[in-house]
C-alpha positions in Angstrom: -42.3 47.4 -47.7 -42.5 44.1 -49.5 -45.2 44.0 -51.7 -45.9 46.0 -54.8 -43.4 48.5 -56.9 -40.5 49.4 -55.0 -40.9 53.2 -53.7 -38.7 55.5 -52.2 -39.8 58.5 -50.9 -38.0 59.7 -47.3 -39.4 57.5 -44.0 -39.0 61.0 -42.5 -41.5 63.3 -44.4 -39.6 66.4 -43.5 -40.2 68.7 -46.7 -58.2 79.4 -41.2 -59.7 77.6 -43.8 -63.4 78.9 -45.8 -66.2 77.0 -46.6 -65.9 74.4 -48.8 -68.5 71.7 -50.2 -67.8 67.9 -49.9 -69.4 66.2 -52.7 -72.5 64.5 -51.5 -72.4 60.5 -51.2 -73.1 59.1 -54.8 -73.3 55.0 -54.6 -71.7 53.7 -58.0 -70.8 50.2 -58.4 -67.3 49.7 -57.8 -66.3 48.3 -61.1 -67.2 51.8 -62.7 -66.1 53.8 -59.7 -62.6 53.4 -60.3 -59.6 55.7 -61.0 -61.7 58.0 -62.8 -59.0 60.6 -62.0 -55.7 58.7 -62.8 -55.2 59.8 -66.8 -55.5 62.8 -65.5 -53.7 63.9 -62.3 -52.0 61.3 -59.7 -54.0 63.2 -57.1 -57.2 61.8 -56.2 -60.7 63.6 -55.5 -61.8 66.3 -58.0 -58.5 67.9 -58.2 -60.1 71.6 -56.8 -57.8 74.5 -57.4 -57.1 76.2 -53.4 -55.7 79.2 -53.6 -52.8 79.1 -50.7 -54.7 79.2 -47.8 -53.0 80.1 -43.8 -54.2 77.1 -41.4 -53.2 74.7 -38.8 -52.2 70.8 -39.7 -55.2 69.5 -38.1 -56.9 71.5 -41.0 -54.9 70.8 -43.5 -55.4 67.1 -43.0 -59.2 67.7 -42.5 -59.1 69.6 -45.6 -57.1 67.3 -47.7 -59.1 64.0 -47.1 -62.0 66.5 -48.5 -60.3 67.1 -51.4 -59.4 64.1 -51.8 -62.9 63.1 -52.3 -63.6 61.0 -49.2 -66.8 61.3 -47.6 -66.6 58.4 -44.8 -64.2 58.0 -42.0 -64.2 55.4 -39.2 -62.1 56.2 -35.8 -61.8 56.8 -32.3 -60.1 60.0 -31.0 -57.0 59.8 -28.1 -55.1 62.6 -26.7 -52.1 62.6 -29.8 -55.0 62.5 -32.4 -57.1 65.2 -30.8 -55.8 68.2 -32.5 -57.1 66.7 -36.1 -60.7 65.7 -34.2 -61.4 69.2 -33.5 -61.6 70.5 -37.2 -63.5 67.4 -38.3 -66.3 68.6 -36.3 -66.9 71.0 -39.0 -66.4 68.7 -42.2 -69.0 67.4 -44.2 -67.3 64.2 -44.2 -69.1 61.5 -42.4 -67.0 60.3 -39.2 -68.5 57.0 -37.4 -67.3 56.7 -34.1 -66.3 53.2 -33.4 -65.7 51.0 -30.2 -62.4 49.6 -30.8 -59.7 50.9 -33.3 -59.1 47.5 -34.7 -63.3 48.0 -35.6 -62.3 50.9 -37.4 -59.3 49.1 -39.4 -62.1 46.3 -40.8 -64.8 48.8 -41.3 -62.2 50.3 -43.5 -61.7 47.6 -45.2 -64.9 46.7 -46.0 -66.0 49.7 -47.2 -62.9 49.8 -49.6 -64.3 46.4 -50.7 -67.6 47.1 -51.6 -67.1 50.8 -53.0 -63.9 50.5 -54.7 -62.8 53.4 -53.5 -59.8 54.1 -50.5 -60.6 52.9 -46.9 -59.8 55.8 -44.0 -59.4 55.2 -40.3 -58.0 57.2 -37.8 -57.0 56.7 -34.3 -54.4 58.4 -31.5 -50.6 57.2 -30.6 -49.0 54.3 -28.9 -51.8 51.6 -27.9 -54.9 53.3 -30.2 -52.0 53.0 -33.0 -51.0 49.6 -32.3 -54.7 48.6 -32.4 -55.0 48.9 -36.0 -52.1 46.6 -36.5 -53.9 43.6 -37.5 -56.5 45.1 -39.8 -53.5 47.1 -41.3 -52.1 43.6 -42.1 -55.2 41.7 -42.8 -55.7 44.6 -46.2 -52.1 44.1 -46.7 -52.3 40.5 -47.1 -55.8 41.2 -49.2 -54.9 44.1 -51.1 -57.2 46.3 -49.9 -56.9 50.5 -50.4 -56.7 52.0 -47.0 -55.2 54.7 -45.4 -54.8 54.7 -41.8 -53.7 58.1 -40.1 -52.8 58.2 -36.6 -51.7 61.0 -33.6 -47.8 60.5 -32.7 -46.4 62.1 -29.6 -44.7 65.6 -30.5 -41.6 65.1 -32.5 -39.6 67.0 -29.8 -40.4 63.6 -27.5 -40.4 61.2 -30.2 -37.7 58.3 -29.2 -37.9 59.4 -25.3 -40.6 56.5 -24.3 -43.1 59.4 -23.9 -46.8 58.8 -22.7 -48.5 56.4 -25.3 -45.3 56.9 -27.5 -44.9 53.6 -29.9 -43.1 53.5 -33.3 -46.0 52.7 -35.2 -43.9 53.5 -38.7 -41.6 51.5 -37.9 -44.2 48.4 -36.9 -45.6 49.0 -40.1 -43.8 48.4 -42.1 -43.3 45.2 -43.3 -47.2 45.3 -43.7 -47.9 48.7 -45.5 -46.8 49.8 -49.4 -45.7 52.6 -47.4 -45.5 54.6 -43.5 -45.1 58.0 -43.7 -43.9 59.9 -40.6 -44.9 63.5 -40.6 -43.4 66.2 -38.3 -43.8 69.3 -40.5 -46.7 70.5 -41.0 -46.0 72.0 -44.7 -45.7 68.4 -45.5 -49.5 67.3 -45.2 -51.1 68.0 -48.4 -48.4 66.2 -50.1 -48.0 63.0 -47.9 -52.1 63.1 -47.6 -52.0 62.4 -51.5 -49.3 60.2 -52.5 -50.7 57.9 -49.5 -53.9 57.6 -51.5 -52.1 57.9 -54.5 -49.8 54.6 -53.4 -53.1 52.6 -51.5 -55.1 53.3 -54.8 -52.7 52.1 -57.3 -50.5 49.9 -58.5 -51.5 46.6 -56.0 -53.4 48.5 -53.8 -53.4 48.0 -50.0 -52.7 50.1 -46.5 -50.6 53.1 -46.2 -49.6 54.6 -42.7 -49.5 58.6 -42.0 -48.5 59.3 -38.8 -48.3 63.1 -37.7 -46.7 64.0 -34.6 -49.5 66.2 -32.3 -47.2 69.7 -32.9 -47.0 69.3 -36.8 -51.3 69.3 -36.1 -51.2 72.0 -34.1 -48.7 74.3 -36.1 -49.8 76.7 -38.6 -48.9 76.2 -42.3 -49.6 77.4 -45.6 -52.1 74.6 -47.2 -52.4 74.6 -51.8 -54.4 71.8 -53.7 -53.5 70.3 -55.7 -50.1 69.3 -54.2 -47.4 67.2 -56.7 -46.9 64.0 -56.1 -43.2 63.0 -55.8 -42.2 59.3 -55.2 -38.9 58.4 -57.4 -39.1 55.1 -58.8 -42.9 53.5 -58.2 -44.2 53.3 -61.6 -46.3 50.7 -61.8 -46.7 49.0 -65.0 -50.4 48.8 -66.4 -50.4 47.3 -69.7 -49.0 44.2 -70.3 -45.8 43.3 -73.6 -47.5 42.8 -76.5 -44.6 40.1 -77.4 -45.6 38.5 -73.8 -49.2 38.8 -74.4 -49.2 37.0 -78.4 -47.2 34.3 -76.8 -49.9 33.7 -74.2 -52.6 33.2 -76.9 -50.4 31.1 -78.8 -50.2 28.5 -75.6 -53.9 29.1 -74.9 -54.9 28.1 -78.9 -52.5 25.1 -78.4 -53.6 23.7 -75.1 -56.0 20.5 -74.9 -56.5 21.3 -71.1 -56.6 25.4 -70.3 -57.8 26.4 -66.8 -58.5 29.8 -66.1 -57.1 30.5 -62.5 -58.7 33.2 -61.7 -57.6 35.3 -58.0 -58.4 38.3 -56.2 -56.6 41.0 -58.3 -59.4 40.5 -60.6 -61.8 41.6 -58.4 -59.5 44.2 -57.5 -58.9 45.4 -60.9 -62.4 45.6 -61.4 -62.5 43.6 -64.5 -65.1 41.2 -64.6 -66.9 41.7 -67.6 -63.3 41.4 -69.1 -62.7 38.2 -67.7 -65.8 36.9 -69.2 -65.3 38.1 -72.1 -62.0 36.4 -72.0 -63.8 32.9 -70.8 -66.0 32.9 -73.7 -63.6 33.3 -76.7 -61.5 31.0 -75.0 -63.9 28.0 -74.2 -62.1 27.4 -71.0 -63.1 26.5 -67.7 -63.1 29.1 -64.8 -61.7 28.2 -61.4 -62.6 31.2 -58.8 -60.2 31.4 -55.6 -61.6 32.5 -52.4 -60.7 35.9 -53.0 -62.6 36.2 -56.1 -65.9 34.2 -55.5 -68.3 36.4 -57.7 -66.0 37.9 -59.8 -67.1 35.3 -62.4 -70.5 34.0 -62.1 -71.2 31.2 -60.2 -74.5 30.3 -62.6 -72.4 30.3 -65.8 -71.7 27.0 -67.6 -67.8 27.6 -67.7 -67.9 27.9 -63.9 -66.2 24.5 -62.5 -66.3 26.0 -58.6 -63.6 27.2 -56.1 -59.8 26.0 -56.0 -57.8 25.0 -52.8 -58.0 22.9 -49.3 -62.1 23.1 -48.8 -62.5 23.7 -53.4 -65.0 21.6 -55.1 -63.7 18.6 -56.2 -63.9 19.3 -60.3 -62.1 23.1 -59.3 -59.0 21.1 -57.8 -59.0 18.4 -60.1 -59.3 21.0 -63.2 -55.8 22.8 -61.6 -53.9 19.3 -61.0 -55.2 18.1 -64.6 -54.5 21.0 -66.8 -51.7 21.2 -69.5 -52.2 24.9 -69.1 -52.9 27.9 -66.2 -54.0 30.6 -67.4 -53.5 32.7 -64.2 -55.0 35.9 -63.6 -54.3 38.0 -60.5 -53.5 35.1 -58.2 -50.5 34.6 -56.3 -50.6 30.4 -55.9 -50.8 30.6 -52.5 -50.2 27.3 -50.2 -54.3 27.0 -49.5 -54.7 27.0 -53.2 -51.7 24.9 -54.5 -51.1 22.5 -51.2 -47.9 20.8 -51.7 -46.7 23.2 -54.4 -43.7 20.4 -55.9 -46.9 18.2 -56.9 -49.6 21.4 -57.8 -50.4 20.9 -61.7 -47.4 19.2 -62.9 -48.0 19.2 -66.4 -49.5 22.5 -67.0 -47.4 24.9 -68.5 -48.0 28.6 -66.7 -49.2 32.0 -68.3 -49.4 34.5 -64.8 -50.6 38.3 -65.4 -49.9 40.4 -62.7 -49.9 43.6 -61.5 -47.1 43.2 -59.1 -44.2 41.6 -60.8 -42.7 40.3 -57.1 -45.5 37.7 -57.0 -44.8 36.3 -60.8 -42.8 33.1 -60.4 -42.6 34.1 -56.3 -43.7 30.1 -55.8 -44.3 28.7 -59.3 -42.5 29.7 -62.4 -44.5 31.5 -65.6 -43.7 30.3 -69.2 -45.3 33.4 -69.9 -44.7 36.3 -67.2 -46.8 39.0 -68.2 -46.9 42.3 -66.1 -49.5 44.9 -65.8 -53.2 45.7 -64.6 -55.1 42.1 -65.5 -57.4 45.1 -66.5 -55.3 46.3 -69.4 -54.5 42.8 -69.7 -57.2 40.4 -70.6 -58.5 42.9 -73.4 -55.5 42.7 -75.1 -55.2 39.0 -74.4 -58.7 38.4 -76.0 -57.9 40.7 -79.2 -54.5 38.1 -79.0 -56.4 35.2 -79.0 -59.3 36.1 -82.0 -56.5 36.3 -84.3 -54.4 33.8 -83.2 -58.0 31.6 -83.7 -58.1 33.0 -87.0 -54.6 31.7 -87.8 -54.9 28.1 -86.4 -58.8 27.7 -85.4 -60.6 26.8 -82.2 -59.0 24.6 -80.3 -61.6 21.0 -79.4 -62.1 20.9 -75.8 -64.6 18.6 -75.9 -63.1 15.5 -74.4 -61.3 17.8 -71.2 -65.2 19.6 -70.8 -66.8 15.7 -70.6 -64.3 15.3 -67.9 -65.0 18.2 -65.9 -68.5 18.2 -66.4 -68.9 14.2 -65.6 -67.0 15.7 -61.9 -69.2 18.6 -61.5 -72.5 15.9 -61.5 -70.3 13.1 -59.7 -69.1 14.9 -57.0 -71.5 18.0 -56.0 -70.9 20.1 -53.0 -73.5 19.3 -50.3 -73.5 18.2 -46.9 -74.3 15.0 -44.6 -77.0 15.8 -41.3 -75.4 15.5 -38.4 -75.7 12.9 -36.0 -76.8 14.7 -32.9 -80.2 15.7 -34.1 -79.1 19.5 -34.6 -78.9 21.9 -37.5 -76.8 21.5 -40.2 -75.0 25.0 -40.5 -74.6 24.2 -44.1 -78.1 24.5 -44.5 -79.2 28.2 -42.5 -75.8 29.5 -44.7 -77.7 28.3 -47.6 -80.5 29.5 -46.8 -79.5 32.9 -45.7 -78.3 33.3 -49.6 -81.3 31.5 -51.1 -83.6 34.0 -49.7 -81.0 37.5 -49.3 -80.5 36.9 -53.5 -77.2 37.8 -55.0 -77.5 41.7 -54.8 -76.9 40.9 -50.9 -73.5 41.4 -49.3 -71.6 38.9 -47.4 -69.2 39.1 -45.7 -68.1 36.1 -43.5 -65.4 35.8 -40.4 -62.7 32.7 -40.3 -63.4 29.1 -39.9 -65.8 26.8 -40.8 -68.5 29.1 -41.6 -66.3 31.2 -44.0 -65.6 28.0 -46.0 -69.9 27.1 -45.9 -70.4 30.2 -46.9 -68.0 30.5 -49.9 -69.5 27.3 -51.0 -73.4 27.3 -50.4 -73.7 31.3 -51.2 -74.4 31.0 -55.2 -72.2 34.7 -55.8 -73.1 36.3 -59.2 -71.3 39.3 -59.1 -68.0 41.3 -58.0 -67.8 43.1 -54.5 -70.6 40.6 -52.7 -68.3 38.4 -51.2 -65.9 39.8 -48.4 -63.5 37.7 -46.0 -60.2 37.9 -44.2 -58.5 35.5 -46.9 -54.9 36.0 -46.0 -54.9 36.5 -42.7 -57.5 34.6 -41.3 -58.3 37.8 -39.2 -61.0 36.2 -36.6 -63.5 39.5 -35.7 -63.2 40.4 -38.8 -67.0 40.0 -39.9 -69.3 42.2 -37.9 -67.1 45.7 -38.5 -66.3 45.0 -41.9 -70.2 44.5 -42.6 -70.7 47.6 -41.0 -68.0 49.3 -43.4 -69.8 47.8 -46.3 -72.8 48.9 -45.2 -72.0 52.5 -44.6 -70.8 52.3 -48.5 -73.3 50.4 -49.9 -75.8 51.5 -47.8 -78.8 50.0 -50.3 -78.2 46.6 -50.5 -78.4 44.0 -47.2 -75.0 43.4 -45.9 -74.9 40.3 -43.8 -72.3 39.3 -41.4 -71.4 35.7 -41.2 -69.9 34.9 -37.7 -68.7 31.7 -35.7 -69.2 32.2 -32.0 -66.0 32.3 -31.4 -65.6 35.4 -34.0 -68.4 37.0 -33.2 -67.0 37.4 -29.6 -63.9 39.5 -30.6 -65.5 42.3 -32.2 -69.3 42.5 -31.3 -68.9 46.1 -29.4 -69.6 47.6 -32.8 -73.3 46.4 -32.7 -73.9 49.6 -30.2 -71.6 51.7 -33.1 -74.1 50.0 -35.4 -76.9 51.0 -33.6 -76.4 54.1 -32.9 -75.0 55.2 -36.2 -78.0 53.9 -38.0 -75.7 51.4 -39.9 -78.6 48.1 -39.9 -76.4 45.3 -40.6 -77.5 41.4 -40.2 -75.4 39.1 -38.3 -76.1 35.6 -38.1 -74.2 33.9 -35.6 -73.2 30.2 -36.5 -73.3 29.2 -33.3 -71.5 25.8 -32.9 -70.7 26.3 -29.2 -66.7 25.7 -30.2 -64.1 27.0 -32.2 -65.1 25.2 -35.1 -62.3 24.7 -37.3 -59.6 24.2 -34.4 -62.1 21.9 -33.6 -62.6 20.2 -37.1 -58.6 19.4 -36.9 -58.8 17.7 -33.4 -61.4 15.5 -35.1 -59.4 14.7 -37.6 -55.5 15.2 -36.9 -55.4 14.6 -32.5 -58.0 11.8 -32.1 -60.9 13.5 -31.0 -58.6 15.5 -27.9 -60.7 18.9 -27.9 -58.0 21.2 -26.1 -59.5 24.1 -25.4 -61.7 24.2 -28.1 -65.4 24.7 -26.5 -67.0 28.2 -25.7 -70.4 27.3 -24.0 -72.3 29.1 -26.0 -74.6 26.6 -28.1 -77.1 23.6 -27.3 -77.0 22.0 -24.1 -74.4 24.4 -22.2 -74.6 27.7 -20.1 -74.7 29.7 -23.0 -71.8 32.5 -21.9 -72.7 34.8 -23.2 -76.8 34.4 -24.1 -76.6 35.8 -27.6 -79.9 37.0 -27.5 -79.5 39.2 -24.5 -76.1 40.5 -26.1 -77.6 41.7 -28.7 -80.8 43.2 -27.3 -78.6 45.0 -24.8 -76.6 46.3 -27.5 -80.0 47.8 -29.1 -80.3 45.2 -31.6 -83.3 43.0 -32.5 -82.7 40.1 -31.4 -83.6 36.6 -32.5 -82.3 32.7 -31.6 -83.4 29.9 -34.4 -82.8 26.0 -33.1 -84.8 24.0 -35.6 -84.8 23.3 -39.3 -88.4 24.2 -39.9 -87.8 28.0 -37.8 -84.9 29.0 -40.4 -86.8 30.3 -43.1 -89.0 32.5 -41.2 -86.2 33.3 -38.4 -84.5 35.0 -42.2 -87.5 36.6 -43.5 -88.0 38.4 -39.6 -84.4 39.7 -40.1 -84.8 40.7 -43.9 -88.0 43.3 -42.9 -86.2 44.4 -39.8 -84.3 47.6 -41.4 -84.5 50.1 -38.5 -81.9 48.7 -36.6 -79.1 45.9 -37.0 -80.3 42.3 -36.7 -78.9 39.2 -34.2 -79.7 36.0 -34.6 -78.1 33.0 -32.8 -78.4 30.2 -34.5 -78.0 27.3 -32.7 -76.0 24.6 -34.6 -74.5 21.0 -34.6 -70.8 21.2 -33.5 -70.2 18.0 -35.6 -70.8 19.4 -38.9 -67.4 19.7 -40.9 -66.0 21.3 -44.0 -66.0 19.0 -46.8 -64.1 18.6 -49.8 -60.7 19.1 -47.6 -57.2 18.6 -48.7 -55.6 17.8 -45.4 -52.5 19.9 -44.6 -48.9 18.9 -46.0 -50.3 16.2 -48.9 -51.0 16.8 -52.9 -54.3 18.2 -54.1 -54.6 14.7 -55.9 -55.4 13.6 -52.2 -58.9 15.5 -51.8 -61.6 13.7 -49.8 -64.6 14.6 -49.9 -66.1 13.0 -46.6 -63.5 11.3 -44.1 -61.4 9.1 -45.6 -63.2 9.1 -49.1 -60.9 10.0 -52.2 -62.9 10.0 -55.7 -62.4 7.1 -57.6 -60.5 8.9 -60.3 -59.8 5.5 -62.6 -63.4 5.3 -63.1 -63.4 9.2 -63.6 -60.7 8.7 -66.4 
């Protein structure tokens, strides 16, 4: 475990069932379908009263993810698992049946994303356990609720090397909050909700259950609600008062504030609070990769995205402020590059929900611990009075600055000199025309940063990516998870050829399930980034960069017939003046998922860039350009 409050429940969790309803699917937005339950009980889901209740553990764990309230399940059965499959033939609960286990982890995921709500995938021992691994660590990274439950051998084997036998607890965990090991069967109800309890609160992210098969298959007594029982995680939600006056007193002083602004604020579900916040304070609003649309990309105070591919007013805002106001961010390396030279001169305010990540890489004036939920309300009361005391601080000359960078140095794009598409411009398009009630959600490389920059996002929950890890197959089953729990809105997958290749095999779980997802394939015929950095970095060596897929090569595989073998319409677009239409085919097709291969330039590059290992003063943003910043000044 080393993320969140420190817990310490045992690794060793060694402390026929009637009808029963499961609450039919109800689609809320996620910022208002959040811990409902908490001021009430620990225990997620309705909190039903079962009378005690003779059944197997396979049932029990059926029955507690039913009471737990969760009503959509991604997996693949395996022999260790089996027991639990059988009963869930019978549930309400929606099961989709996926291709690959890591397909089931990212679906996961994504639905957690988009709903708000926990994440559940299942899969069997030893190699369908160790499948999961790196979407297990891609929501740790993230913070993403999930709960992954897997088969283990019987615990009478356990330790012998048996038949697909792997110690996926202890594999796990440096990259859960917690992995539970389960070989009792009395102990399911219990271990079934603090896991949810622990991926739900606090920081969320992934918790492991793994239940050995003869803890399924043994008869036990099953109760709801169970009592929840973890000895020391507590995590704190409101924020010192003390801490919190101070933080107003620096914001009313400062000439040069920067709201820096990170996922847990998406996670918190506390946008409107966060504008609220930006108003009173006049500041300008920087919003990382994780939280693109957690702050509207339309409004005035909006200066762009921070870090190695940020606008150029976003990074210049961070290295120029006197103050960073930071709000569920952790500074990470892609944000701050060379951390000794990151915003010298700003003083630090850093709410956060998890106190390990507060001056982790750069120290906070002002630590301030607690849900940025709880916090930024109370920050804003703070800072009325503290206006009221000493006025409104003049920002006038520090917005002229920012504002004269915004119009100097746009984002935007340069064609490319081969003749083909600009892949800035179909990502641009796709949002143009999808709106900002669409979904996207984009795999790693070069297309994730064009499509964090040229997708305008107005609202929390629109944007998903694989931030932390730089998971590649993440897109196309984490669309499919989002679209399973936002099933109203299009949900578009935004996938490199080389990404697209890792995890397509859940188009056919896609298709059959009913689950019409769009993928447009940015289809650059290399891996694009890896690429980019050869350009730039090895004099033009491509090692083992190209994939044949694109202009001019063999194409393997033909994306076209990929996808129409999978039982997906199937479309290829090639010019400019086919990409508007090629969209508007895909946006009526809603009967099945969507395919297009987009056939791109593989010259086109990501620019602003910070280049690895220098200060975020050094942005360029073409090769070799650096704005002019005495004629900014």
């Amino acid at each position: 475990m080393s993320k969140g409050s420190p817990i310490s429940p045992s690794l060793m969790a060694t402390k026929s069932a009637g009808a029963h309803k499961v609450p039919e699917r109800v689609e809320r937005p996620a910022d208002t379908a959040v811990v409902e339950h908490a001021a009430a009980s620990p225990v997620l889901g309705p909190n039903n009263v079962v009378p005690p209740t003779v059944m197997t553990g396979s049932q029990a764990i059926v029955r507690a993810l039913e009471e737990l309230g969760v009503e959509d399940i991604f997996g693949l059965p395996g022999g260790a698992i089996l027991p639990t499959y059988d009963p869930l033939m019978a549930s309400r609960m929606n099961h989709v049946l996926v291709r690959h286990e890591q397909g089931a982890g990212h679906a996961a995921q994504g639905y957690a994303m988009v709903t708000g709500r926990v994440g559940v995938c299942i899969a069997t021992s030893g190699p369908g356990a160790t499948n999961l691994v790196t979407a297990i660590m891609d929501a740790h990274m993230d913070s993403v609720p999930m709960v992954a439950i897997t088969g283990q051998v019987s615990s009478g084997v356990i330790g012998t090397d048996a038949f697909q036998e792997a110690d996926i607890v202890g594999i796990t965990m440096p990259i859960t909050k917690h992995s539970f090991l389960v070989t009792d069967a009395n102990d399911i109800p219990h271990v079934m909700a603090e896991a949810f309890h622990l991926a739900s609160t606090g920081r969320p992210g992934p918790v492991l259950v793994d239940v050995a098969k003869d803890a399924q298959q043994s008869e036990m007594t099953f109760s709801w609600p169970p009592k929840i029982d973890l000895p020391g995680y507590r995590p704190v939600l409101r924020g010192h008062s003390k801490q919190v006056r101070e933080a107003a007193r620096l914001i009313a002083a400062a000439k040069k504030p920067v709201l820096y602004v990170g996922g847990g604020v998406v996670k918190a579900h506390a946008s409107a609070e966060l504008r609220e916040l930006a108003e009173l304070s006049g500041a300008p609003v920087v919003t990382t990769l994780m939280a693109r649309g957690v702050f509207p990309d339309s409004h005035p105070q909006h200066v762009g995205m921070p870090g190695m591919h940020g606008t150029v007013s976003a990074v210049t805002a961070l290295q120029q402020s006197d103050l960073l106001i930071t709000l569920g961010a952790r500074f990470d390396d892609r944000v701050t590059g060379i951390l000794s030279s990151f915003a010298p001169n700003a003083k630090v305010i850093h709410a956060d929900i998890d106190p390990a990540e507060i001056s982790k890489n750069r120290t906070a004036d002002v630590p301030i611990v607690g849900s940025v939920k709880e916090i930024i309300p109370e920050l804003s009361e703070a800072l009325r009075l503290q206006f009221e005391e000493s006025g409104t601080p003049d920002l006038a000359n520090w917005w002229a600055f920012l504002n004269n960078l915004k119009e100097t140095y746009p984002l935007g794009w340069t064609e490319p000199d081969d003749g083909l598409t600009a892949p800035q411009r179909v990502i641009e398009r796709i949002g143009a025309l999808t709106g900002p009630e669409g979904v996207y959600v984009a795999g790693v490389g070069q297309h994730q940063m064009w499509a964090s920059q040229f997708i305008k996002y107005e609202r929390p929950h629109a944007w998903l990516n694989s931030g932390g890890a730089g998971t590649m197959g993440y897109a196309v089953p984490a669309a499919m998870g989002a679209k399973v729990g936002n099933p109203d809105r299009v949900v578009w997958a935004i996938d490199g050829d080389g990404c697209f290749q890792m995890t397509n095999q859940e188009l056919a779980t896609c298709a059959i399930n009913n689950i019409p997802i769009k993928v447009a394939v940015i289809n650059n015929s290399s891996l694009g980034m890896v690429r980019q950095w050869q350009t730039l970095f090895y004099e033009g060596r491509y090692s083992n960069t190209d994939l044949n897929t694109g202009h001019d090569t063999v194409r393997i595989p033909d994306f076209v017939k990929l996808a129409d073998a999978y039982g997906c319409a199937a479309l290829r677009c090639e010019r400019d003046e086919d990409i508007d239409a090629t969209i508007q085919k895909a946006l009526e097709i809603n009967d099945r998922p969507v395919v297009i291969d987009f056939v791109v330039s593989p010259n086109s590059m990501v620019w602003p860039m910070v280049p690895a290992g220098v200060s975020n003063d050094q942005i360029q943003v073409a090769r070799n350009m650096t704005p002019d910043w005495e004629e900014e000044d």
